[in-house]
C-alpha positions, -999 to 999 in steps of 0.1 A, spaced: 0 0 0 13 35 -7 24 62 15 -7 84 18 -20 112 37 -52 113 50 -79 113 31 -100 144 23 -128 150 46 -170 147 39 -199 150 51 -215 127 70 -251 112 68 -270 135 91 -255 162 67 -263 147 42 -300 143 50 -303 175 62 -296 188 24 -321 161 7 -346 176 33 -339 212 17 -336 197 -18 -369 179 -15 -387 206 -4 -379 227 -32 -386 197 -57 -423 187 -45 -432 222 -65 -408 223 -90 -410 184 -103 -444 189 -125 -423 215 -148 -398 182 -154 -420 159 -157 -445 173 -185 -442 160 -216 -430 185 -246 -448 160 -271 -481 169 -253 -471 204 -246 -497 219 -263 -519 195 -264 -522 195 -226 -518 230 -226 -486 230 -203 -477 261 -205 -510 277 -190 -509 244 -162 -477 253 -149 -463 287 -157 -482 322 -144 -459 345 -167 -453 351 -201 -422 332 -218 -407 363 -228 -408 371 -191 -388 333 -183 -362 336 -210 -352 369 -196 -347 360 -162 -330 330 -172 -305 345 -194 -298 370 -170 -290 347 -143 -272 325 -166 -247 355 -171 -245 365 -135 -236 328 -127 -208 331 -153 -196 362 -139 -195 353 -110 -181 318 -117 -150 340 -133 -147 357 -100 -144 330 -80 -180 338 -61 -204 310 -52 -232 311 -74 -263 309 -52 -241 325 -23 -278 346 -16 -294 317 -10 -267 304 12 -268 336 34 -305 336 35 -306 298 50 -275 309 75 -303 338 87 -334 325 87 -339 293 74 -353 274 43 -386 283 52 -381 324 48 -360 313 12 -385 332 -16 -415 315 -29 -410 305 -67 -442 293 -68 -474 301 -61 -491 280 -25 -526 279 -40 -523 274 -79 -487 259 -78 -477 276 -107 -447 292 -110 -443 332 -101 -408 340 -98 -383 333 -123 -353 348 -105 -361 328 -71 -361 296 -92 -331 300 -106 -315 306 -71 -327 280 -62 -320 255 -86 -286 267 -88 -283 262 -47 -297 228 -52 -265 215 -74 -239 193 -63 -215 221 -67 -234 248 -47 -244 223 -17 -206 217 -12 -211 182 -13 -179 179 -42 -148 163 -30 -113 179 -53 -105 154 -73 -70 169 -71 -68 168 -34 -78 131 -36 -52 125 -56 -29 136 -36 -41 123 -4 -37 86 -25 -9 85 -38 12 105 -7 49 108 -19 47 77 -45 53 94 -82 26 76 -96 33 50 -126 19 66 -161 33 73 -193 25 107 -191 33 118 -227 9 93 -239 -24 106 -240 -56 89 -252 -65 115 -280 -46 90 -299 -66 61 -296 -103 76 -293 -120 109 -297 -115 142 -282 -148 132 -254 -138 94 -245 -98 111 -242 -112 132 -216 -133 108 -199 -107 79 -197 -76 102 -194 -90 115 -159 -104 79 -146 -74 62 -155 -56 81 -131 -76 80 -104 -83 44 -111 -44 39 -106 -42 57 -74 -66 37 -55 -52 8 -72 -19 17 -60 -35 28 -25 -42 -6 -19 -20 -24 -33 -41 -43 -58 -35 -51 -98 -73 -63 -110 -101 -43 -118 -133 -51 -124 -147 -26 -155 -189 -28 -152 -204 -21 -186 -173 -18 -199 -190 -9 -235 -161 -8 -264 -132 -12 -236 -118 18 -240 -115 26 -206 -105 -13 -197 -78 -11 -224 -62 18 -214 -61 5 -179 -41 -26 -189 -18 -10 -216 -6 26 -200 -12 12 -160 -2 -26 -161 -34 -34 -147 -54 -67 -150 -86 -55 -164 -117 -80 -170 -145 -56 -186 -179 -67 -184 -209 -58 -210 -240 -74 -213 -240 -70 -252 -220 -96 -268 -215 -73 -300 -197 -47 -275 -175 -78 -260 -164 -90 -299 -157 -54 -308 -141 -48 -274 -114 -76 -281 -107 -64 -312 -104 -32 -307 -84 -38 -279 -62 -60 -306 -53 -33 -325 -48 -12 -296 -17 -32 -281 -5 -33 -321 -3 4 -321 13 3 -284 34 -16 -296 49 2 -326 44 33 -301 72 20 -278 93 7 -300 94 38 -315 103 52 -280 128 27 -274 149 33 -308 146 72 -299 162 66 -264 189 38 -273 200 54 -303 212 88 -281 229 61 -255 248 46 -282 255 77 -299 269 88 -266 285 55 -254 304 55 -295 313 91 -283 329 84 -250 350 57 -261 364 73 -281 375 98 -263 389 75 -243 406 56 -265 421 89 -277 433 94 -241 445 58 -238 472 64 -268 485 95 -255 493 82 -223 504 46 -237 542 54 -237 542 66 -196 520 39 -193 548 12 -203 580 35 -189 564 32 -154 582 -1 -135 560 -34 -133 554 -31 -92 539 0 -102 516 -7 -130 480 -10 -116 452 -20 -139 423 10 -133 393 -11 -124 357 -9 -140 346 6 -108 367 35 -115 355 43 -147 322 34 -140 320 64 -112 327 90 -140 306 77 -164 277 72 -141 284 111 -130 288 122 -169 272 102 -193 241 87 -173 233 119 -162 230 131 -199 212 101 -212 185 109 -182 181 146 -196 178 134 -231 149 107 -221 131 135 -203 129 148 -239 115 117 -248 86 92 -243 84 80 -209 78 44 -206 51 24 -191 58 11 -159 78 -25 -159 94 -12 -189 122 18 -176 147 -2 -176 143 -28 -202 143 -1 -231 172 4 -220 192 -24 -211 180 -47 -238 196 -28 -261 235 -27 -257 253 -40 -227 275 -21 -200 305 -27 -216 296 -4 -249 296 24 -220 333 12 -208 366 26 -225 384 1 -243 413 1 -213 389 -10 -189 382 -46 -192 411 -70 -197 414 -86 -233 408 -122 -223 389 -150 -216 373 -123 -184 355 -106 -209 338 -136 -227 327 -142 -189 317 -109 -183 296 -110 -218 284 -142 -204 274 -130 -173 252 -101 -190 235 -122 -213 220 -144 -188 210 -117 -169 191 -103 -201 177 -134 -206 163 -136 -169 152 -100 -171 130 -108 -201 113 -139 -185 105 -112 -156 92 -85 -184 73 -116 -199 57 -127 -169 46 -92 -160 32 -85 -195 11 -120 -191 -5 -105 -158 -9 -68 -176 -39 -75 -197 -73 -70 -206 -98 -93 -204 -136 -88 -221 -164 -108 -212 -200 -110 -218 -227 -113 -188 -255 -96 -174 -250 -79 -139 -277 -74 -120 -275 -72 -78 -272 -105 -72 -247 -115 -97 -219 -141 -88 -186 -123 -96 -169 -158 -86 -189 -174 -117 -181 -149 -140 -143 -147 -133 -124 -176 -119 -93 -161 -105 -114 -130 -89 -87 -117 -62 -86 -84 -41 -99 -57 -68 -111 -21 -75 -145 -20 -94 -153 7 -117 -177 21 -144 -174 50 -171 -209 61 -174 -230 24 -165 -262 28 -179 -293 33 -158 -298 6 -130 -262 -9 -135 -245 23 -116 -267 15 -86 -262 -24 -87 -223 -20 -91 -226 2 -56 -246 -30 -43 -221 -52 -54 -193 -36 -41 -206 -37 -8 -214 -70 -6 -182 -84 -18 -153 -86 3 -126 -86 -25 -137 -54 -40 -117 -24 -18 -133 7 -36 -154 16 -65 -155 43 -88 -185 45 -110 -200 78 -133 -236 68 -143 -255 80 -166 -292 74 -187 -309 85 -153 -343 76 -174 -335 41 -178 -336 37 -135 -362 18 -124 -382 37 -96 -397 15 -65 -424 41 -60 -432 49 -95 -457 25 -104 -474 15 -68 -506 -3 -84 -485 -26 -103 -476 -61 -90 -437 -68 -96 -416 -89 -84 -384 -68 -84 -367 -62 -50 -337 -45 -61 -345 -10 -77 -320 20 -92 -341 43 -69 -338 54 -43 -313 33 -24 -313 51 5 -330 44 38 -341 83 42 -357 83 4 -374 47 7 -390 61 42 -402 94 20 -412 72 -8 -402 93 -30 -405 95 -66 -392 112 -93 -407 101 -127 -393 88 -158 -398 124 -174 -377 140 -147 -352 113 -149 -347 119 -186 -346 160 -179 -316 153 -155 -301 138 -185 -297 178 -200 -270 196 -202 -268 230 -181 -234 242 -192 -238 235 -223 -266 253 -229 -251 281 -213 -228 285 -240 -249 284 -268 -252 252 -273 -288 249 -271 -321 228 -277 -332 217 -306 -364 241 -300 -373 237 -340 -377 201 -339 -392 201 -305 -419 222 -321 -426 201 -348 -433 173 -322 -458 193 -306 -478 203 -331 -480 169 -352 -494 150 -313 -522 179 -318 -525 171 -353 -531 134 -346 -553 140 -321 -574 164 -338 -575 145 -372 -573 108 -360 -587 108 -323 -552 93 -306 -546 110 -270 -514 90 -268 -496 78 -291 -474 50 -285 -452 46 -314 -421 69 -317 -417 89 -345 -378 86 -344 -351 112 -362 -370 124 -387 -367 163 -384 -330 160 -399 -344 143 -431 -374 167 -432 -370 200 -457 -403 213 -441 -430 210 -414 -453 199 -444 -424 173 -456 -424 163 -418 -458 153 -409 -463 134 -439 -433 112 -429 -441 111 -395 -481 101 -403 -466 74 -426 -442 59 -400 -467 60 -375 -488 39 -395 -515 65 -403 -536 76 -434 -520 108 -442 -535 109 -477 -566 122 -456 -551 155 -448 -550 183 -473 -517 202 -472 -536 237 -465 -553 217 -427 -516 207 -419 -503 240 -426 -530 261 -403 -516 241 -374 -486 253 -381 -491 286 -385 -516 287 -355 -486 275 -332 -460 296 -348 -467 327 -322 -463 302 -292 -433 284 -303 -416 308 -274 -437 294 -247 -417 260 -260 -385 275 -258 -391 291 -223 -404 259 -207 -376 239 -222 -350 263 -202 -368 262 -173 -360 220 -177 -324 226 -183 -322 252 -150 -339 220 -131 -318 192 -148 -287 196 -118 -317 192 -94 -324 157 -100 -291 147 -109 -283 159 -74 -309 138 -60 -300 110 -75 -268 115 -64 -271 123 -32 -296 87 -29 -261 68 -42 -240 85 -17 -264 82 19 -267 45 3 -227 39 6 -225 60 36 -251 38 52 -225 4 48 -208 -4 82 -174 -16 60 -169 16 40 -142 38 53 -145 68 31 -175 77 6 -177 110 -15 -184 126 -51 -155 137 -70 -162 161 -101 -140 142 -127 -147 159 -160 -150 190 -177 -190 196 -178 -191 211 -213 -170 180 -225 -184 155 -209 -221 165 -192 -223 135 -168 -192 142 -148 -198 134 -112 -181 100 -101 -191 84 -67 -158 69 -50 -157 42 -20 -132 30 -2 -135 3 20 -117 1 53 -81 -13 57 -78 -47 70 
């Protein structure tokens, strides 16, 4: 186990449940905006349900508090700090009302936004620095990375980020505990699990339910190690060609020094001639020549750890480094040669053995809470179990598993597809057998009941900083939606329609062009409405396409609400097992890049 300082402190569960309390409250008004439906948003007529303002009155607000948050995000503020000092004076009860007590509709945009931006994971300070993590794990041990290797060279700019930032962290805990397998959950394509085993020398078994993902996995992963390969060898003819270079260089010079000297050499008497030993050049060279070859290589292309050395060695023996005085023309230097070659030999059994253990190994198999990890992989030893964005259900059942097994010392899982959770309380009425759910997992939320709704699960799912810089909805598209479910309601008598219409808007050149595609895919008659019927819909909407706009910002303002919560439900969960030393949520990527960038980390207590 490494050296390592004490681990960064967090809050504990009464904490913890003091903010879900807060967060809660604020969410029992503000969930209906989430969970409406922008297909039906005008045929339920949404806007006039749920929102007591006009739109044009929404997207200003919002815009302006999307700039002060920037502003003050450059500055270094907090960005709900009002809302902080308000709880500090009075209380969450005195925080200001957002929406109206008697119609529930929402009255004030600015206290929304405060809100919503108070309820993040950033803004309840329940973030742990991923940079003061890493430091508390790995202590004074330089960690073992190729660091001028990056991803971007295997995988786009996104994954690069993703895996670039995991793998390290993945590393440290690996090395905090002194463990060499991991355990990759819904390991997808493998780029994660092969980057593991190829830049970390870790054993890596990644797990993916599709069989499609596990063939392409292996080889992908096949090409990978080809290009590794050819990467390092590259390296290695960089590095021994300047220690040769130098090595030609110093002998030499040495030689050159060698003849000059010859004739004193021979005039001195026999009792005083002393062969220099290789000791005694060695102690220059190692203060000359090393010391340059190790400010060339830092030029150069680190190598992976288990390889440092062997570059180097495997390439020319001692004696190139030695003048040509040093070693005694005779039978001792067919010894000496001898000596070296077993020792190369030896050393590349060790390199061998340690490349055997370095690898990566997909498999196919369905995890669910209760899976064996002893029948999936045979030689399952002490491990760290992780997962880049684990869809839906599978980010909560690899925090069960990790807690139930023994072998596993921490986890490190980002989750993502909040839609695809299944909810306990979401569907009361209906008899299931299911005992496990993906929420809640906490005992406070189960007590509560609580319920979020596959609507607001898939709203979580938005992207807030991306948004924020321009990057917005597709409001066009979103429109078309709309209308077309009146359309089919109007013209064929379908109140819900369960068929999808799919990506169609791309292929579309017009709202005309787009209804009659999406009629025929859906199966309807669409021969039975005249282009001038489908256009007054269109043209009736039109004004009120900003009501759709407005109400989709308020969604995005909301989405870091119920990611919070969801959060926040994974965290009191770990918190609540007896074995778990340390529990917290790290921010791992860029948000822009990468929107779901909140990992939850465990450690489980030292033996």
């Amino acid at each position: 186990m490494a050296t390592a300082c004490p681990l960064p402190a967090t809050q504990d569960l009464p904490t913890l449940h003091a903010k879900l309390q807060g967060l809660l409250r604020f969410l029992r008004d503000a969930l209906p905006i989430s969970n409406a439906h922008t297909v039906d948003f005008y045929t339920e007529s949404v806007w006039e349900k749920l929102v007591d303002l006009s739109p044009e009155t929404v997207l200003a607000a919002l815009k302006r508090s999307a700039a002060e948050a920037e502003a003050e995000a450059e500055a270094g503020f907090s960005e709900a700090r009002p809302l902080v000092e308000a709880e500090a004076r009075a209380g969450v009860s005195d925080f200001p009302k957002a929406f109206c007590e008697t119609s529930q509709k929402l009255v004030s945009v600015e206290a929304f936004a405060l809100a919503a931006k108070y309820y993040s994971v950033q803004n309840l300070g329940m973030c742990t620095s991923f940079e003061q993590l890493l430091v508390a794990l790995q202590g004074n041990k330089k960690q073992r990375t190729a660091e001028n290797l990056k991803p971007v060279e295997f995988m786009n700019m996104k994954k690069s980020h993703e895996v670039q930032a995991m793998s390290q962290l993945i590393c440290s805990i690996t090395d905090y505990y002194g463990v060499k397998q991991v355990i990759d959950l819904g390991s997808g394509k493998g780029y994660l699990s092969s980057f593991l085993s190829l830049k970390y020398g870790l054993k890596v078994y990644g797990i993916d339910s599709s069989n499609t993902n596990t063939h392409g996995a292996k080889e992908r992963n096949r090409k990978l190690k080809k290009h590794w390969k050819h990467y390092h060898t590259q390296s290695r003819v960089d590095v021994n060609g300047v220690a040769l270079k130098m090595a030609k260089e110093r002998k030499v010079q040495n030689e050159i020094k060698y003849n000059a000297n010859v004739e004193e050499t021979y005039n001195n008497s026999s009792a005083n001639q002393e062969k220099m030993s290789p000791s005694d050049y060695l102690s220059d060279f190692s203060g000359s020549v090393i010391s340059d070859i190790r400010k060339q290589m830092e030029n150069l292309h680190a190598q992976p750890h288990g390889e440092d050395n062997l570059c180097f060695e495997n390439s020319f023996s001692l004696i190139d480094f030695l003048p040509i005085n040093a070693v005694e023309t005779n039978s001792s230097s067919q010894i000496i040669n001898r000596e070296i070659s077993e020792a190369n030999k030896e050393r590349r059994k060790l390199a061998s053995k340690s490349n055997e253990s370095n690898i990566y190994s997909p498999l196919t198999s369905f995890i669910t809470a209760d899976s064996e990890l002893h029948d999936i992989i045979k030689d399952l030893e002490e491990c760290l179990m992780v997962g880049l964005h684990t869809c839906g259900d599978l980010a909560s059942n690899t925090l069960r598993i990790f807690a139930s097994n023994s072998e596993i010392k921490g986890v490190c899982s980002v989750g993502c597809c909040y839609h695809l959770l299944s909810e306990e309380f979401e569907n009361e009425h209906k008899e299931c057998m299911q005992e496990k759910w993906g929420f809640p997992m906490c005992h406070y939320l189960k007590e509560e009941r609580w319920c979020c709704g596959r609507n607001a699960r898939m709203s979580a799912c938005l992207a807030l900083e991306r948004v924020a810089l321009g990057q917005g909805l597709p409001t066009e598209s979103l429109f078309y939606r709309a209308v077309l479910q009146d359309i089919i309601k109007d013209c064929y008598g379908i109140t819900k329609c369960e068929q999808h219409v799919g990506k169609i808007y791309s292929k579309c050149s017009s709202f005309l062009d787009y209804v009659r595609k999406s009629l025929k895919k859906l199966g309807l008659d669409e021969s039975k409405l005249p282009e001038k019927i489908i256009m007054d819909y269109y043209e009736k909407y039109k004004p009120r396409m900003d009501e759709l706009e407005a109400f989709n910002m308020l969604k995005v303002f909301l989405a870091p609400c119920i990611e919070t919560l969801i959060l926040l439900d994974r965290l009191c969960y770990l918190k609540e097992q007896e074995d778990i030393a340390w529990s917290a949520l790290v921010k791992l990527f860029d948000p822009v890049k990468s929107p779901r960038c909140y990992a939850v980390i465990a450690l489980k207590k030292q033996q």
